[in-house]
N, C-alpha and C positions, 0 to 999 in steps of 0.2 A: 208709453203704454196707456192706452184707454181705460181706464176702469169702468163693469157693470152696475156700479152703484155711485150715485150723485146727490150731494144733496138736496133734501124736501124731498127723496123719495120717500114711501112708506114702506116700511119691510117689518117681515115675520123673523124672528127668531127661533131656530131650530134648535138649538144645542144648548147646552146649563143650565144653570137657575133660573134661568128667566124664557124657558123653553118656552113655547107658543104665544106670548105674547107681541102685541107690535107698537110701533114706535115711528115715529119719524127723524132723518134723519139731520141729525145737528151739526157735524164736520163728517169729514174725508180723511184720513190720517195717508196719502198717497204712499212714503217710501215704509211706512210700515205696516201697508194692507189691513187695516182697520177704521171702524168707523163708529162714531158715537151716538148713539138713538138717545132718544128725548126717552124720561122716565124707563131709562134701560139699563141693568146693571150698576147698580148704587153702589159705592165705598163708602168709608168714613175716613177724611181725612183730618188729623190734628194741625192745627193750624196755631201759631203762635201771635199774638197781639202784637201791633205794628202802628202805634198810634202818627204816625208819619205817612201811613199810607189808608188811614182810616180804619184799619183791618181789625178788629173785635179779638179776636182768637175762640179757642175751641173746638169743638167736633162739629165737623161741616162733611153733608155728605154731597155728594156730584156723580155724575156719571162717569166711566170709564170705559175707554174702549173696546170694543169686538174685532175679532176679528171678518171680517167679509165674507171667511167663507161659513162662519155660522148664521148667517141672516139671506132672507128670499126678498126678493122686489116684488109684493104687490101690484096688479097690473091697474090699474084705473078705470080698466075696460070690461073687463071681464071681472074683475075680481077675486081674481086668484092666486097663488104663489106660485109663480115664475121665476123660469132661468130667461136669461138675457141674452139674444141674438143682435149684431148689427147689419142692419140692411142697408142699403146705398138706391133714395127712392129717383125714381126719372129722372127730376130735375137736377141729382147729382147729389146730394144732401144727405150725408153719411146719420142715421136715426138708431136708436134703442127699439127693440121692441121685444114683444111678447112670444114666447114659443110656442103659447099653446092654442091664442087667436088671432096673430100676426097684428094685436093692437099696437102701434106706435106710444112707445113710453113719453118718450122727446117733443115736450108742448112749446113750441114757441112761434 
C-alpha cells in the first residue's frame, strides 16, 4: 500500500495539542501509520548516561509520532490543506496530487 504522505512533505496538523500548526515531515512510520513532523509534538524522554556510547543522560526532549490521519499535505501549488488523490499522467507515471487544483505533489 501507497501511503498519501512522504517524506519533506509539509503538512498541517489538525487534531491535539499541536492543532494548526505545520511542520515538515521527518520519517514515515509505514506498518504503524504515523509519521513524525519536525518541531511537532515534543515529549521528555529520561535518558540514562552511557559513557560508552557518549550519551550525557537526562531529560531530552524529541518528537513523537502522529498519526497520519491527524495531519493534511500542504499542496506547493496552491497552498492549501489537501486530501491526496493518485493520478496515472499520459506518459504512465503513477503521481500524488492535489484535490482541490489538480497540482502535482510529486517533483522529480
Amino acid at each position: 500500500m501507497s501511503l498519501k504522505v512522504k517524506k519533506n512533505d509539509t503538512v498541517y496538523v489538525t487534531t491535539g495539542r499541536d492543532r494548526g500548526k505545520t511542520g515538515k515531515v521527518l520519517r514515515v512510520l509505514e506498518g504503524e501509520d504515523k509519521v513524525i513532523v519536525e518541531k511537532i509534538n515534543f515529549i521528555k524522554r529520561h535518558t540514562r548516561p552511557n559513557p560508552q556510547k557518549n550519551i550525557q543522560g537526562g531529560i531530552v526532549e524529541r518528537e513523537a509520532p502522529l498519526p497520519i490521519a491527524n495531519v493534511r499535505v500542504i499542496c506547493p501549488d496552491c497552498g492549501g490543506r489537501t486530501r491526496v488523490e493518485f493520478r496515472i499522467l499520459e506518459d504512465g507515471q503513477k503521481v500524488r496530487s492535489c484535490k482541490k487544483c489538480q497540482g502535482v505533489l510529486d517533483r522529480s
